[in-house]
MILUM-127933 format. One record per residue: x, y, z of N, C-alpha, C, O in turn; residue in one letter; chain; residue number from 0. Coordinates in nm, 3 decimals. Example, Ala and Ser with C-alpha at 12.3 -4.5 7.8 and 13.67 -1.06 7.14 Angstrom:
<recs>
REC 1.319 -0.569 0.780 1.230 -0.450 0.780 1.320 -0.330 0.780 1.424 -0.332 0.846 A A 0 .
REC 1.285 -0.225 0.708 1.367 -0.106 0.714 1.290 0.003 0.787 1.341 0.114 0.804 S A 1 .
</recs>
This chain:
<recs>
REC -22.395 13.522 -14.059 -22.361 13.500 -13.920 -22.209 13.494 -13.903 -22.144 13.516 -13.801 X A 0 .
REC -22.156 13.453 -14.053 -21.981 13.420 -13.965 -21.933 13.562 -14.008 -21.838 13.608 -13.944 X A 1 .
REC -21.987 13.641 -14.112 -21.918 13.760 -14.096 -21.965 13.871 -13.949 -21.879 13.954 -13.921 X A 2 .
REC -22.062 13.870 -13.884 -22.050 13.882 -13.772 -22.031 13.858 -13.675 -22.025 13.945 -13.589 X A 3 .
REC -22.010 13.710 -13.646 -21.922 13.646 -13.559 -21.822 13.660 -13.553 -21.763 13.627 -13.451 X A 4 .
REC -21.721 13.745 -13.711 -21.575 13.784 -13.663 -21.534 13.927 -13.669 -21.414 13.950 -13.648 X A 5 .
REC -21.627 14.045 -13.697 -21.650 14.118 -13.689 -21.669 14.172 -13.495 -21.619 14.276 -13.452 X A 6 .
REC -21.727 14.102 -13.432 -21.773 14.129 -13.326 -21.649 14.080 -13.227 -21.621 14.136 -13.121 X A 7 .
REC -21.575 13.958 -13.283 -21.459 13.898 -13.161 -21.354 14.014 -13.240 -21.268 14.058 -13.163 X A 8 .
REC -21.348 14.075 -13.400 -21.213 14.137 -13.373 -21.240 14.260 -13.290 -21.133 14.297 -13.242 X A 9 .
REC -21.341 14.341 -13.253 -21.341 14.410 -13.161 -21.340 14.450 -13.036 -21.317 14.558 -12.981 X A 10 .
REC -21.383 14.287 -12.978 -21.377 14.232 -12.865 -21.343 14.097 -12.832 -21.434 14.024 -12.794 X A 11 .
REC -21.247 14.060 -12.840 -21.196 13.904 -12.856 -21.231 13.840 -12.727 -21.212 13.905 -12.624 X A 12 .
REC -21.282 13.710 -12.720 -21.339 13.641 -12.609 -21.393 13.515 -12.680 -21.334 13.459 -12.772 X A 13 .
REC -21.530 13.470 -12.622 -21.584 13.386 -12.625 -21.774 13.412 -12.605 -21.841 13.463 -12.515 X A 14 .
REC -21.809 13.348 -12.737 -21.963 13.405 -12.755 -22.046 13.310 -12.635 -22.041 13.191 -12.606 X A 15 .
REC -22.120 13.418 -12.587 -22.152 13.288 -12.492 -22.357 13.244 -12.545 -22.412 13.135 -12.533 X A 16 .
REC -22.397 13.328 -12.582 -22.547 13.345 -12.664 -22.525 13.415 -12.797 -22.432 13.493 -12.822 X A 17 .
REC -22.634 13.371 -12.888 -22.680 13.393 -13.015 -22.801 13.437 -12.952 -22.863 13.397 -12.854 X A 18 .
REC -22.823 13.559 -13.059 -23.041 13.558 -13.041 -23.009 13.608 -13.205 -22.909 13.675 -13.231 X A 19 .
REC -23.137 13.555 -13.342 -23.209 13.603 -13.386 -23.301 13.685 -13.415 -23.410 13.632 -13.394 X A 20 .
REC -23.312 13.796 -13.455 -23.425 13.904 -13.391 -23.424 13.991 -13.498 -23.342 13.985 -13.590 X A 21 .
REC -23.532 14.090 -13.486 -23.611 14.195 -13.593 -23.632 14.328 -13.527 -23.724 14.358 -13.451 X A 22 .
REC -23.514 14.417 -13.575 -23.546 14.545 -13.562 -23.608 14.650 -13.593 -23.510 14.699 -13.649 X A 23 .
REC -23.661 14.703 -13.601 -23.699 14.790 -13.725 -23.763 14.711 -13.887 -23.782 14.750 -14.003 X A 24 .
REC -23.771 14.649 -13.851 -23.829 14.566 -14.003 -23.739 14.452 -14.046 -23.771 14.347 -14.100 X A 25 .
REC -23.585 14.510 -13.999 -23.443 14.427 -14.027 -23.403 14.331 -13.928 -23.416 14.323 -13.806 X A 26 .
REC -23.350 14.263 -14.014 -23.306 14.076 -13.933 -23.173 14.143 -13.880 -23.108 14.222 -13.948 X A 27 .
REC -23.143 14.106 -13.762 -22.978 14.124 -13.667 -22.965 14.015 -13.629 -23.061 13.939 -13.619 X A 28 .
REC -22.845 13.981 -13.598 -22.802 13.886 -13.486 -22.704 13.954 -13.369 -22.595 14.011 -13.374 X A 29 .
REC -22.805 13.917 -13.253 -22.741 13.949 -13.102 -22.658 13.864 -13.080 -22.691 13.745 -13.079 X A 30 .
REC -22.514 13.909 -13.055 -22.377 13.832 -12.973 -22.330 13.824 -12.879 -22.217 13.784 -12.909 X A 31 .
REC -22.334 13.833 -12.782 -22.339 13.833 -12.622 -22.168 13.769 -12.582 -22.154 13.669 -12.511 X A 32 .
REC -22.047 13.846 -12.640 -21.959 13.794 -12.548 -21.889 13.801 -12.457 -21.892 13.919 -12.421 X A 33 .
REC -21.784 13.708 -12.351 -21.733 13.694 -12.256 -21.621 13.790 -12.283 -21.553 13.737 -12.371 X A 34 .
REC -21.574 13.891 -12.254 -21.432 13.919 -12.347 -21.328 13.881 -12.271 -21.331 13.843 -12.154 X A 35 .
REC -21.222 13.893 -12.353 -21.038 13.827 -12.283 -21.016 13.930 -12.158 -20.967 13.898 -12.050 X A 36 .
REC -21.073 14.092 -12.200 -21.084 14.160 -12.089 -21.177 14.136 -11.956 -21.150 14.193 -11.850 X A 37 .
REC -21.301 14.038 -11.973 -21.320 14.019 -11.818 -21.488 14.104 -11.805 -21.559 14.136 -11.710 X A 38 .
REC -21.495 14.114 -11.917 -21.590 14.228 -11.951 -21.733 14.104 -12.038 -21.719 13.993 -12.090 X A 39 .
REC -21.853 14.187 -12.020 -21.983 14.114 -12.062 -21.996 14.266 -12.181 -22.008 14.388 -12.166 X A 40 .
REC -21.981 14.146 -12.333 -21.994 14.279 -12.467 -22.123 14.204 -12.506 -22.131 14.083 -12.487 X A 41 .
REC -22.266 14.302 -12.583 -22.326 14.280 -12.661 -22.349 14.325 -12.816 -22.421 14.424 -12.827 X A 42 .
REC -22.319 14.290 -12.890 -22.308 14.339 -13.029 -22.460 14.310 -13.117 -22.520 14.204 -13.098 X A 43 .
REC -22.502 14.392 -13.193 -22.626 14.368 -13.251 -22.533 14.366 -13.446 -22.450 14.445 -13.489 X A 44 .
REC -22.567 14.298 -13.484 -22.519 14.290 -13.623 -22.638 14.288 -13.714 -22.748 14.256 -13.670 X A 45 .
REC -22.621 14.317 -13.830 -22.682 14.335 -13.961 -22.647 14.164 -14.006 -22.542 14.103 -14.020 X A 46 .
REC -22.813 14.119 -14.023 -22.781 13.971 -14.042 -22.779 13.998 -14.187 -22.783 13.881 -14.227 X A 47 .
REC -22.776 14.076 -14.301 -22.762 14.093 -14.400 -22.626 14.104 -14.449 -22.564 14.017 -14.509 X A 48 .
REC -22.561 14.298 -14.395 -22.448 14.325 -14.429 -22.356 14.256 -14.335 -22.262 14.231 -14.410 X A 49 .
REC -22.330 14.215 -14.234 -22.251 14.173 -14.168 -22.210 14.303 -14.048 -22.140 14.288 -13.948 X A 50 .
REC -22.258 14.396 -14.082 -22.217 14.508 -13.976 -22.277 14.536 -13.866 -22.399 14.553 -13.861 X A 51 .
REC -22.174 14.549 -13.730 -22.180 14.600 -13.641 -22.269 14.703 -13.636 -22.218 14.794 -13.700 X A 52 .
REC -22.421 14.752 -13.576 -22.532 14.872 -13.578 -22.481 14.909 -13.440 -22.464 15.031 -13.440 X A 53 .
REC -22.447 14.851 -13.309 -22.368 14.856 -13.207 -22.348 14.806 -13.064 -22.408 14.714 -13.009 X A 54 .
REC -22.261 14.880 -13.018 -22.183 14.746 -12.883 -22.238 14.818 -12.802 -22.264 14.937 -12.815 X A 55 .
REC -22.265 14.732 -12.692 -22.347 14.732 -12.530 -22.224 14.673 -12.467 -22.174 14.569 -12.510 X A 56 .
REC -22.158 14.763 -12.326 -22.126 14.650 -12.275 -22.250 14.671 -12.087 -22.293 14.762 -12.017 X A 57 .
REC -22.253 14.531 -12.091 -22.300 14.485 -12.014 -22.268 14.484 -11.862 -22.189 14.392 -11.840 X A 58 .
REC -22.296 14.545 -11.763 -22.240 14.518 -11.612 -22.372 14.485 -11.509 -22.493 14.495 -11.528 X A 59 .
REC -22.268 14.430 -11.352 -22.349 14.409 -11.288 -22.440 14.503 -11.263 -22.435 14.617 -11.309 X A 60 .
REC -22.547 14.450 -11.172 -22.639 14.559 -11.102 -22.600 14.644 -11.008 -22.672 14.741 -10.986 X A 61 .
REC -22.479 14.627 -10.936 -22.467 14.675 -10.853 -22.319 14.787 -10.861 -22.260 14.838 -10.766 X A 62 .
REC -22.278 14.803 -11.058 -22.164 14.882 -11.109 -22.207 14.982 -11.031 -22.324 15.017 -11.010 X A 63 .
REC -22.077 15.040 -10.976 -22.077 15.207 -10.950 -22.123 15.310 -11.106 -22.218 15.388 -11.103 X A 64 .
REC -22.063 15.296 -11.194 -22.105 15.332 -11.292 -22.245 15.396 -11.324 -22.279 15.514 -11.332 X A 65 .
REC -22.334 15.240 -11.344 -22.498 15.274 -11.375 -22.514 15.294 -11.229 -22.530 15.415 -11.213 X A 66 .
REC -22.517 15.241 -11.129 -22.605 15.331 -11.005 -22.562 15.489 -10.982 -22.624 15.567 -10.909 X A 67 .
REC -22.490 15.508 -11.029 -22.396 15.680 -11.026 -22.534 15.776 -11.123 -22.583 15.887 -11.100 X A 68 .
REC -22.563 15.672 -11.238 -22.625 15.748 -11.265 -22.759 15.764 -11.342 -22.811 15.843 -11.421 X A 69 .
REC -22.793 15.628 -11.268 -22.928 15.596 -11.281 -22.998 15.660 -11.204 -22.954 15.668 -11.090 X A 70 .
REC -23.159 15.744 -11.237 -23.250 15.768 -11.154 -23.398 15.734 -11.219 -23.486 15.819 -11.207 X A 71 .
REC -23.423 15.630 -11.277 -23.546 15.517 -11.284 -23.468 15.410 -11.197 -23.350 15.376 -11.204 X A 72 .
REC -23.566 15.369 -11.116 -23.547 15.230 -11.004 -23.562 15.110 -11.080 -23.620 15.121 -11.188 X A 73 .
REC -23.528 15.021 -11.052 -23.559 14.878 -11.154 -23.701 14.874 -11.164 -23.769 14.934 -11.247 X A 74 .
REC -23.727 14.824 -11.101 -23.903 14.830 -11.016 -24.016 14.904 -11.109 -24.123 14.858 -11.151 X A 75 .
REC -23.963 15.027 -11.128 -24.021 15.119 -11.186 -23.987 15.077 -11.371 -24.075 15.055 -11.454 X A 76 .
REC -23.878 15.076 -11.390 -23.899 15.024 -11.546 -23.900 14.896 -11.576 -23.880 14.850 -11.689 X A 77 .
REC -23.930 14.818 -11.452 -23.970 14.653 -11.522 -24.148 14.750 -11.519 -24.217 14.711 -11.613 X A 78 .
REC -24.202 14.833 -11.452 -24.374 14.836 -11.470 -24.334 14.944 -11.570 -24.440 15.003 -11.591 X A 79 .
REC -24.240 15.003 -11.644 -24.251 15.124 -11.825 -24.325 14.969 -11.859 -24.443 14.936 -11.844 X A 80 .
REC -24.221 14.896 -11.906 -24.161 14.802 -12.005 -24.355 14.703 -12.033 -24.431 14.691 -12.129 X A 81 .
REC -24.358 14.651 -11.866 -24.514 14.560 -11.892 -24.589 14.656 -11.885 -24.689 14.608 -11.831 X A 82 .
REC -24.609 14.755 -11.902 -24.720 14.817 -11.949 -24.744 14.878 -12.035 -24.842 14.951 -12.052 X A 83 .
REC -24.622 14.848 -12.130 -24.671 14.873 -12.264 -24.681 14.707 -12.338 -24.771 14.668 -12.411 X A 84 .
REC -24.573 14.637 -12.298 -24.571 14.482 -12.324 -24.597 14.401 -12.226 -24.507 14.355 -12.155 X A 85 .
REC -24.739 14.367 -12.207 -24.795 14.305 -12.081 -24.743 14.109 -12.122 -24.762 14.045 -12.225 X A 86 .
REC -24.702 14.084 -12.044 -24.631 13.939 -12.006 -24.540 13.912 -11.906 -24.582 13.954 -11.798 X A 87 .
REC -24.414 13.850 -11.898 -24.312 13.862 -11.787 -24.202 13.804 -11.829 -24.160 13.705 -11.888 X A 88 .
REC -24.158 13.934 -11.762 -23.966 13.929 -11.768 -23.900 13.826 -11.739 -23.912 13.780 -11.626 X A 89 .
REC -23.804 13.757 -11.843 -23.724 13.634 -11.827 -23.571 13.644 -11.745 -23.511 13.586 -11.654 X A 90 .
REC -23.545 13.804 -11.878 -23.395 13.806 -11.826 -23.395 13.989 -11.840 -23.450 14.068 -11.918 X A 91 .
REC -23.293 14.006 -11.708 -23.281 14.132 -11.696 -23.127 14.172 -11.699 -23.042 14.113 -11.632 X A 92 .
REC -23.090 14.317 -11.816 -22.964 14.343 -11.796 -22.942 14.524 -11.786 -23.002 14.632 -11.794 X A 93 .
REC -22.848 14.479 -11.769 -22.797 14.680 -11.723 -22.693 14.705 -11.803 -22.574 14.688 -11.780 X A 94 .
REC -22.739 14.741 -11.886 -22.659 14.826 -12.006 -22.590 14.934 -12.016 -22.669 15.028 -12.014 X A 95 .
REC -22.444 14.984 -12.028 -22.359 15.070 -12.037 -22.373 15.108 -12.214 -22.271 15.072 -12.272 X A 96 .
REC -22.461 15.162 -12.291 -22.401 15.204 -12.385 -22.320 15.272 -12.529 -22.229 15.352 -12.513 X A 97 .
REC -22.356 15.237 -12.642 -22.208 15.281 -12.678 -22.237 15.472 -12.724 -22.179 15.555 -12.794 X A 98 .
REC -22.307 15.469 -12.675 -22.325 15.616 -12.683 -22.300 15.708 -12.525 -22.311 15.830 -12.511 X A 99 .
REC -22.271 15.627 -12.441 -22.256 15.633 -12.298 -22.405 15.633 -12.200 -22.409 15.666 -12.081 X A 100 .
REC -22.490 15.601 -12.261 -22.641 15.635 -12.181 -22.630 15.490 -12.121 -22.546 15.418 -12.173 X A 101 .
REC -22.696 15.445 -12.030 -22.728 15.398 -11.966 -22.878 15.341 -11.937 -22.956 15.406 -11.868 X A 102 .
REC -22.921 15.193 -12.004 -23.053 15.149 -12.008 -23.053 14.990 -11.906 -22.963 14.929 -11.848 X A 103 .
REC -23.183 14.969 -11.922 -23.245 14.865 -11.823 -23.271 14.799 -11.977 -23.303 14.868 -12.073 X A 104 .
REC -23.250 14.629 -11.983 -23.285 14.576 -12.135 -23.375 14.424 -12.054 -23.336 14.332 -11.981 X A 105 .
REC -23.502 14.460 -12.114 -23.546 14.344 -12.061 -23.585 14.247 -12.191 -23.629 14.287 -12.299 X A 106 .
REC -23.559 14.115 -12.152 -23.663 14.013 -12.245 -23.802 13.976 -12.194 -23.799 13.894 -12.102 X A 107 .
REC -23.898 14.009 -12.225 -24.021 13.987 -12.183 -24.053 13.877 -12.314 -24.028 13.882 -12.434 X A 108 .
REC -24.147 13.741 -12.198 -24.190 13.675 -12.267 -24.406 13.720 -12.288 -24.491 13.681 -12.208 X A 109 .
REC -24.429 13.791 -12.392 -24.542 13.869 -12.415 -24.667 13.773 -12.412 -24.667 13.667 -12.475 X A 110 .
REC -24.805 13.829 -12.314 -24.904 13.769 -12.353 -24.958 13.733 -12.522 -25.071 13.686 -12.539 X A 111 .
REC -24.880 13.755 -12.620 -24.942 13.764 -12.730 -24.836 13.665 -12.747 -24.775 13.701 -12.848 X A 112 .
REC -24.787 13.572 -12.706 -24.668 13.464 -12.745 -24.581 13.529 -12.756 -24.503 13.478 -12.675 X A 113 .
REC -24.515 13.636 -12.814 -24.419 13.664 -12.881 -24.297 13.677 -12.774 -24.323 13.705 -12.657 X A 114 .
REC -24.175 13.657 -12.814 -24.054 13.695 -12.719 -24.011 13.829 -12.757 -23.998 13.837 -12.879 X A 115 .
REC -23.978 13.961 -12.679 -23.947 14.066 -12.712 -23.862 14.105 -12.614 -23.855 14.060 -12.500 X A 116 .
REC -23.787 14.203 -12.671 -23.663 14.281 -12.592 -23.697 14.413 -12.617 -23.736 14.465 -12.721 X A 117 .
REC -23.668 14.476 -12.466 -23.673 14.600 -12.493 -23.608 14.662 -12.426 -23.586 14.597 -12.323 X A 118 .
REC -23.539 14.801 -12.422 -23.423 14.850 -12.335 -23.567 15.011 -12.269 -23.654 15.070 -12.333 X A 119 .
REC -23.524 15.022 -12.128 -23.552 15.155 -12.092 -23.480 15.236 -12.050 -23.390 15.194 -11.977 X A 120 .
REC -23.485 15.335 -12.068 -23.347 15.430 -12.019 -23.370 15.474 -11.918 -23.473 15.527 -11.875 X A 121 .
REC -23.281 15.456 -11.877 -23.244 15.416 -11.686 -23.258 15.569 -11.635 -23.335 15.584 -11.540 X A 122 .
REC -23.203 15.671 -11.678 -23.245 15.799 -11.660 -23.346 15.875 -11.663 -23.389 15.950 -11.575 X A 123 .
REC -23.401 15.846 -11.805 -23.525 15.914 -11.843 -23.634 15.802 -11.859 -23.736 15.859 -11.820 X A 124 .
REC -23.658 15.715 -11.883 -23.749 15.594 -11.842 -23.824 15.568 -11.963 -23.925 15.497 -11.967 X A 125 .
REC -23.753 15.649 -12.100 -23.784 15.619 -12.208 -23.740 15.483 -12.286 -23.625 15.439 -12.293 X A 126 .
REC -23.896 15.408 -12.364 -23.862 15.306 -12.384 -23.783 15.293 -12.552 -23.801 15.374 -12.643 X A 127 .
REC -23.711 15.191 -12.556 -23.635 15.235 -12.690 -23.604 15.073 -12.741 -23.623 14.968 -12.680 X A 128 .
REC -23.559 15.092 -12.849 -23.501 14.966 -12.929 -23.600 14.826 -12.907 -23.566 14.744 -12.821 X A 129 .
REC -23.687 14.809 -12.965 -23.781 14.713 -12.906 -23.718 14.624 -13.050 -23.666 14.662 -13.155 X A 130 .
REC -23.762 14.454 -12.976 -23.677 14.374 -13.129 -23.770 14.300 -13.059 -23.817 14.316 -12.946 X A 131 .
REC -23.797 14.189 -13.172 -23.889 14.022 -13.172 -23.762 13.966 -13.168 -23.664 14.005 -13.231 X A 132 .
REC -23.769 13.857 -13.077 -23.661 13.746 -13.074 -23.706 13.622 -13.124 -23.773 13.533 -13.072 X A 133 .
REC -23.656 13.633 -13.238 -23.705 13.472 -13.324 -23.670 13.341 -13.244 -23.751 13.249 -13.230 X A 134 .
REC -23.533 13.342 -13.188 -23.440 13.218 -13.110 -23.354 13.281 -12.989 -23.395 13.383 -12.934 X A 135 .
REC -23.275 13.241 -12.962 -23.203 13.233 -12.841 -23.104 13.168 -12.799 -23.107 13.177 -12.676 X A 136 .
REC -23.017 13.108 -12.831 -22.893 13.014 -12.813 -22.822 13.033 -12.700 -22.742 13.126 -12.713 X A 137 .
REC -22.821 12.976 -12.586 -22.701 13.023 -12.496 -22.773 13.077 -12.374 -22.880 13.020 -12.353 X A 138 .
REC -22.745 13.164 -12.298 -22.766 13.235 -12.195 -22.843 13.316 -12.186 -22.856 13.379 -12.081 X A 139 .
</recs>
């Protein structure tokens, strides 16, 4: 954790405002969620093993010129992708800028099967992607 905790501020220096625990692909990460000195909402997914950065999200409002420029899935429409493949309900909703420049909808759904899960849909094509178990949650 502390080699990604400084891994993630030297790229974006700020203030962490959440931790999550979670399972990607089979592999343990830790989600970093920070405030940056720039004014900016960064999410970093790290290798809870190697310590490495897999990669940065940054985060904006709903209402960025940016993602509405060039979003064409409606929220609406990929909060019903997301529960109908993971039937439960959405805690927290974000709008993702990223680091590949695409543009996704990332929801935490708390799942009828107990489980806490995240999953991003792409705001364009309404494909669902990056699904993780969230072990914990710290923060925001």
């Amino acid at each position: 954790l502390d080699a990604c905790v400084g891994v993630a501020l030297a790229k974006h220096p700020g203030k962490i405002v959440s931790l999550a625990a979670e399972t990607e692909d089979g592999k343990k990460q830790f989600e970093l969620d920070i405030k940056g000195n720039d004014e900016r909402n960064w999410e970093a997914e790290c290798d809870a093993g190697t310590g490495k950065i897999n990669r940065i999200e940054q985060e904006v409002r709903p209402d960025s010129s940016e993602f509405k420029s060039k979003a064409k899935i409606r929220l609406d429409r990929a909060m019903k992708l997301a529960l109908d493949k993971y039937p439960g309900h959405i805690v927290n909703i974000e709008y993702d800028l990223e680091d590949d420049g695409e543009i996704s909808y990332e929801f935490i759904i708390a799942a009828n099967n107990g489980e806490t899960i995240e999953i991003e849909v792409d705001a364009v094509t309404g494909k669902l992607a990056g699904f993780e178990t969230v072990h914990y949650r710290i923060g925001n």
